[in-house]
C-alpha positions as CSV (number, residue, x, y, z in Angstrom):
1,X,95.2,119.8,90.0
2,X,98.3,119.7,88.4
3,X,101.7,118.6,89.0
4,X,103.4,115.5,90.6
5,X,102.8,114.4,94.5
6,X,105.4,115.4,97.0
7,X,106.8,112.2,99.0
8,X,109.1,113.2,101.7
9,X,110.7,111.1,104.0
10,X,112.9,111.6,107.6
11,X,116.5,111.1,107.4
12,X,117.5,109.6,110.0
13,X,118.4,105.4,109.6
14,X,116.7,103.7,106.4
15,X,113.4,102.9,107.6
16,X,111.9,105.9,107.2
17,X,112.6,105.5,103.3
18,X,111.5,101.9,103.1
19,X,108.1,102.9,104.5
20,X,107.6,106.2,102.4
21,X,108.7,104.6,99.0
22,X,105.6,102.2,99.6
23,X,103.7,105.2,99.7
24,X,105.6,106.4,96.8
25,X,104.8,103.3,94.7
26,X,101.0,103.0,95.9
27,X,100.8,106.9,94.4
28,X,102.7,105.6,91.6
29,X,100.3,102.6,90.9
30,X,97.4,104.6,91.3
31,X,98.9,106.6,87.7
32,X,100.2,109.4,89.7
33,X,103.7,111.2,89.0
34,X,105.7,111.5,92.3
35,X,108.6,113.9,93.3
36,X,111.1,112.4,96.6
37,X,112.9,114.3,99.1
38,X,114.7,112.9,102.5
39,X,118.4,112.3,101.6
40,X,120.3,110.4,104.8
41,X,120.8,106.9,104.8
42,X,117.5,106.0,102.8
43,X,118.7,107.8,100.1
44,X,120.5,104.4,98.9
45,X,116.9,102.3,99.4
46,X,115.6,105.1,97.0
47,X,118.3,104.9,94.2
48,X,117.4,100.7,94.5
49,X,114.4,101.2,93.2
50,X,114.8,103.3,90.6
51,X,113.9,107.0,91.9
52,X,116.0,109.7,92.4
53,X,115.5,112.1,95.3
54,X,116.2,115.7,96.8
55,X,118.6,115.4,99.8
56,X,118.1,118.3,101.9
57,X,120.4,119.1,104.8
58,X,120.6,115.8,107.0
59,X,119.7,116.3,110.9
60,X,120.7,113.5,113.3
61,X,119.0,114.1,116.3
62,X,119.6,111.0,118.4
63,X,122.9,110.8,117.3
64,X,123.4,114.4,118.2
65,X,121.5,114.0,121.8
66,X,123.5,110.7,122.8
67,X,126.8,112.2,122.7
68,X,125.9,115.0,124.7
69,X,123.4,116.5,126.5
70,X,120.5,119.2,124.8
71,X,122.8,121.8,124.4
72,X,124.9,119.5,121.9
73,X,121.8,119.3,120.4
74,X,121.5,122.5,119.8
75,X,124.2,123.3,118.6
76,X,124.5,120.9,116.0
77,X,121.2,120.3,115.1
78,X,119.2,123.2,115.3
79,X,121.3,124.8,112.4
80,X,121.1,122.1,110.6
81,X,117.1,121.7,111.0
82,X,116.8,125.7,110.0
83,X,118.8,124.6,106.6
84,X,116.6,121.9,105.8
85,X,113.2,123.5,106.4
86,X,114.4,126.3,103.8
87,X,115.9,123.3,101.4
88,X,112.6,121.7,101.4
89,X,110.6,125.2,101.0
90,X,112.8,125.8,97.6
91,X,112.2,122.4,96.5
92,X,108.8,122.6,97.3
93,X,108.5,125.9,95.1
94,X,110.1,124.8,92.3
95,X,108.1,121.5,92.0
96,X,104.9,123.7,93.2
97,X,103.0,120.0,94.1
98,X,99.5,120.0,94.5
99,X,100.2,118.0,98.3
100,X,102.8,116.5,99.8
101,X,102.6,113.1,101.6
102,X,105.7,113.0,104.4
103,X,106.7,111.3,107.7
104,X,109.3,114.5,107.7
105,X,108.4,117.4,110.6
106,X,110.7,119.4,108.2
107,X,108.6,118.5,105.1
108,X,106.1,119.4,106.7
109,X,106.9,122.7,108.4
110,X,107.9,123.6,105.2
111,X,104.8,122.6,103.9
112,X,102.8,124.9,105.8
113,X,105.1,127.7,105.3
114,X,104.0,127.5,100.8
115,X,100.4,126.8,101.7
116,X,100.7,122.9,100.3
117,X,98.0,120.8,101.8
118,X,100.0,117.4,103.2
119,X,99.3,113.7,105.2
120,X,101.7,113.5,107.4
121,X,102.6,109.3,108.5
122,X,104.3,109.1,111.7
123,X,105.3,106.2,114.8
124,X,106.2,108.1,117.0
125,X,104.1,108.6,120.4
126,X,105.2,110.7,123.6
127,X,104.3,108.0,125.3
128,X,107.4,105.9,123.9
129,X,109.5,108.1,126.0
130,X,110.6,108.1,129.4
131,X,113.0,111.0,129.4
132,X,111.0,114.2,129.8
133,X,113.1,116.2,127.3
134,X,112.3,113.6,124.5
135,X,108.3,113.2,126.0
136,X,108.1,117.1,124.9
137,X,109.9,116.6,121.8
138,X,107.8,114.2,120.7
139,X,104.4,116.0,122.1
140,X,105.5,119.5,120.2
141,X,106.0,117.1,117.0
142,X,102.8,116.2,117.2
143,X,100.9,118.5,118.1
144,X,102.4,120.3,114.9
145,X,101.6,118.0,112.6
146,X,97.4,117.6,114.8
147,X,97.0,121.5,113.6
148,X,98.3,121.9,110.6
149,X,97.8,118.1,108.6
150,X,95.1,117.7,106.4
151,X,95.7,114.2,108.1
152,X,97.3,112.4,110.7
153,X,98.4,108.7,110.1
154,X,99.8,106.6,112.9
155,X,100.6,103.3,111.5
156,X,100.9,100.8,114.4
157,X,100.8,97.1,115.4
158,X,99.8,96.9,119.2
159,X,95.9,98.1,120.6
160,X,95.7,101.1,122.5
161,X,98.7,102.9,124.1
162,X,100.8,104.5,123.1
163,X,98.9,106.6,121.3
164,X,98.9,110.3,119.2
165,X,95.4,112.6,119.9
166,X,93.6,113.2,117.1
167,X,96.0,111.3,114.7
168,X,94.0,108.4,112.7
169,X,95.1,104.5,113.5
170,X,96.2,102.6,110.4
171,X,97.9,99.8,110.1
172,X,101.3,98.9,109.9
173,X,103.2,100.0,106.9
174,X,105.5,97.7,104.2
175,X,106.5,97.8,101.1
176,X,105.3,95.1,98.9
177,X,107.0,91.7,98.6
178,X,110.5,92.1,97.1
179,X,112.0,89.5,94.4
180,X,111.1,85.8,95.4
181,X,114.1,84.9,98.0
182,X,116.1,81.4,96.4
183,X,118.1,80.7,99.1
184,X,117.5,80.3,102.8
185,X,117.7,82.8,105.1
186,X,116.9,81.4,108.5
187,X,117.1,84.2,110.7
188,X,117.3,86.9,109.0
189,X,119.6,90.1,111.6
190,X,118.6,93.7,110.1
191,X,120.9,96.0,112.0
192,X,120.2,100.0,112.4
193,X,122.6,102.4,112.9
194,X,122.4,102.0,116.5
195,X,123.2,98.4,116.7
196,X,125.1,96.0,119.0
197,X,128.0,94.0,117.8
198,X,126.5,92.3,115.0
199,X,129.0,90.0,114.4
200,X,128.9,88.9,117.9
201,X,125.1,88.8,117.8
202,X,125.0,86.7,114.7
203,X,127.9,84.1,116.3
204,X,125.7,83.6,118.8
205,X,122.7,82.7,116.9
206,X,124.6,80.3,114.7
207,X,126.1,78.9,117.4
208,X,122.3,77.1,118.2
209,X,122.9,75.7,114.8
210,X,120.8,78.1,112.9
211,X,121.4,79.8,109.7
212,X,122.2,83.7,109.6
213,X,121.5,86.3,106.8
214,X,123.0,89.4,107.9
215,X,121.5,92.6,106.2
216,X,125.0,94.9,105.3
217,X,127.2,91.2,105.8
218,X,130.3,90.2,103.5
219,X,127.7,88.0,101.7
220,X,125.3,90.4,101.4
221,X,124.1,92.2,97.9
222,X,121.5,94.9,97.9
223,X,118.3,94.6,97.0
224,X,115.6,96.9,96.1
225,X,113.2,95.4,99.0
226,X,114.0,93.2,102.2
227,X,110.4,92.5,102.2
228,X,110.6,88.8,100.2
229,X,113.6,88.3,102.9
230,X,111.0,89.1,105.5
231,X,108.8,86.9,104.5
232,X,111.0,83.8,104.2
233,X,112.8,84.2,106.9
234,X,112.1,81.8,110.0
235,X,112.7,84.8,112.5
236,X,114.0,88.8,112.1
237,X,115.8,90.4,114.6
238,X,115.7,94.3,114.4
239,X,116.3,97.2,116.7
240,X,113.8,99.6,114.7
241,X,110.2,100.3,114.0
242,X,110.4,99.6,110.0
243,X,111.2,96.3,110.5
244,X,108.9,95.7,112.8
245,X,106.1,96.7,110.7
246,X,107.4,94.7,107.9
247,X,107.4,92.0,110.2
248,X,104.0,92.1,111.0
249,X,102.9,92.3,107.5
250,X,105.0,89.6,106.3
251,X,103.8,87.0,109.6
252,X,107.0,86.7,110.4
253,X,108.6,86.4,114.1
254,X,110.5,89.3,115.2
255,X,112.6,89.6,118.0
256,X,113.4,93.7,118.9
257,X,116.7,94.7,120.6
258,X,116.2,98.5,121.2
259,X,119.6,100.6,121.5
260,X,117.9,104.3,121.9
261,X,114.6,105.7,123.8
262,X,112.3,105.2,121.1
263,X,113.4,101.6,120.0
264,X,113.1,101.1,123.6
265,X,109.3,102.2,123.4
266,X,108.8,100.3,120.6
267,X,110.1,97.3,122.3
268,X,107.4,97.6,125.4
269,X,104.5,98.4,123.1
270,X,105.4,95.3,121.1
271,X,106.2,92.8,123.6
272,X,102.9,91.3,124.9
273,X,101.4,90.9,121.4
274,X,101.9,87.4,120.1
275,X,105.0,87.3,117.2
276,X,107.2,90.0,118.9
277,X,109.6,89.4,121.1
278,X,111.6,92.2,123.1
279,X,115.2,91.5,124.3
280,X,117.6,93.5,126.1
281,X,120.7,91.1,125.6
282,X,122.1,89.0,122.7
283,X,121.4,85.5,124.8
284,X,117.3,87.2,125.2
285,X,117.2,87.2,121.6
286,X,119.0,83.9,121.2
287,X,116.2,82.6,123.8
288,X,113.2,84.9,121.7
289,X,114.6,83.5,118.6
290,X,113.8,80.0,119.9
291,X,110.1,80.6,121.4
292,X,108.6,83.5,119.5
293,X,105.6,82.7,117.3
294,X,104.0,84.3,114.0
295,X,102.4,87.1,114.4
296,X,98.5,87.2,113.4
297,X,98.3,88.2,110.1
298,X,98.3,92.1,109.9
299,X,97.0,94.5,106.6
300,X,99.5,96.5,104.7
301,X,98.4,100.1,105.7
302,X,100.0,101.3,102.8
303,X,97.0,101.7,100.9
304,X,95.7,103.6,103.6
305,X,98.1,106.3,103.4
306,X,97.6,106.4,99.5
307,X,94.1,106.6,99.8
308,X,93.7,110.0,102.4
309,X,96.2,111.4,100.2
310,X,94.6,110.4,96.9
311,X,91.0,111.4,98.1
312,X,92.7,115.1,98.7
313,X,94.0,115.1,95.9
314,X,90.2,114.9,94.4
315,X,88.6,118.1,96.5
């Protein structure tokens, strides 16, 4: 086959793109061209390292269902999602890839509309959900993706539930370790787009005498990977799945303060295993901060993902 490998990623928050550029450079590593799609937030992680990317119509779904109720939804998503399915299905045509690697349901619907063979990577059990409305999204998701993938990746850090059927456990996904980190970091706050105060979270943490590297801060410059952060860090605190992965990867301790339904499941599934810590106010992370410890040493599923897509690549 011909032609370079489709990497797609969601556009909602930056994680999505941290994880799928890993991909990206495990396909690029492996002597592989690669095309990228996901615009969003992630977009800027993309540019860092050097790609450029397709940016499709952006959907915000959580945004979108917190302000409102479904019918806000759909009316200002479901447009939106319609546009970026046919985005992707022209960008997919004119790139004509031999498969597509994507943790993108539009990716991938669009996917199966031009015939293209794809893995599709997701974290995102109906069991994370409580709401019944967001148990079904999450189900239908899924299902999709069980029927139509050439395979299903769930990278994940805890044993057991939550869980996808038929979906194949990997992992935990990171990119590899960013530029060697100088200076200390101590406790190193990623914040999402969903975050608390960060300034007052970070006040707080200082105030036990601890250093504070704030990801997005006044003193912040960008980098191309938080991974080498990770890694020296003495602790991470993070609302999102990305980070929690990296976390794992890098042996760091990570302390999770969910603000929407899914961090929230990520939170419960992570709590009990030793290195994760979930917190519900800034003095619980303060007090995970203090008595959280390293998580066992996890693989990077990255190869993982690079290998299904590689090996379909060979049939």
């Amino acid at each position: 086959m011909n032609g370079a490998i489709a990497v797609a990623h969601y556009c909602e928050g930056g994680g999505h793109a941290t994880r799928m550029l890993a991909v990206a450079d495990g396909i690029a590593d492996a002597g592989h061209e690669t095309v990228l799609a996901g615009g969003g937030p992630g977009r800027a992680f993309v540019e860092e390292n050097g790609y450029t990317e397709f940016a499709p119509r952006a959907v915000d779904f959580i945004r979108s269902y917190q302000r409102g109720n479904l019918l806000v939804v759909i009316e200002e998503c479901f447009p939106n999602l319609v546009d970026r399915v046919t985005e992707y299905v022209s960008w997919l045509e004119t790139h004509t890839p031999p498969l597509l690697v994507a943790d993108d349901l539009s990716a991938a619907i669009a996917a199966t509309v031009r015939s293209i063979p794809y893995y599709y990577v997701t974290h995102d059990p109906a069991g994370f959900y409580t709401n019944r409305l967001e148990r079904a999204a999450a189900w239908l998701r899924n299902r999709f993706a069980a029927l139509t993938a050439e395979r299903f990746l769930l990278p994940k850090v805890w044993e057991g539930e939550p869980t996808i059927p038929k979906a194949v456990e990997i992992p935990p996904i990171a990119p590899g370790g960013g530029e060697a980190v100088e200076e200390p970091v101590g406790v190193l706050v990623v914040p999402s787009a969903f975050s608390v105060d960060e300034e007052r979270l970070t006040g707080a943490i200082e105030a036990t005498g601890r250093r504070v590297t704030a990801v997005g801060g006044d003193e912040w410059e960008v980098v191309a990977s938080l991974q080498g952060h990770i890694e020296a860090a003495d602790a991470v605190v993070c609302s999102g799945y990305s980070t929690v992965m990296e976390a794992a990867v890098a042996g760091t301790p990570c302390i999770v303060l969910p603000q929407t339904s899914e961090q929230r499941g990520v939170a419960r599934a992570v709590d009990p295993l030793r290195g994760f810590h979930s917190a519900e106010t800034v003095p619980e992370v303060v007090d995970g901060i203090e008595r959280t410890e390293a998580p066992r040493g996890y693989e990077n599923g990255t190869d993982r993902v690079v290998e299904a897509a590689l090996g379909g690549l060979a049939r």
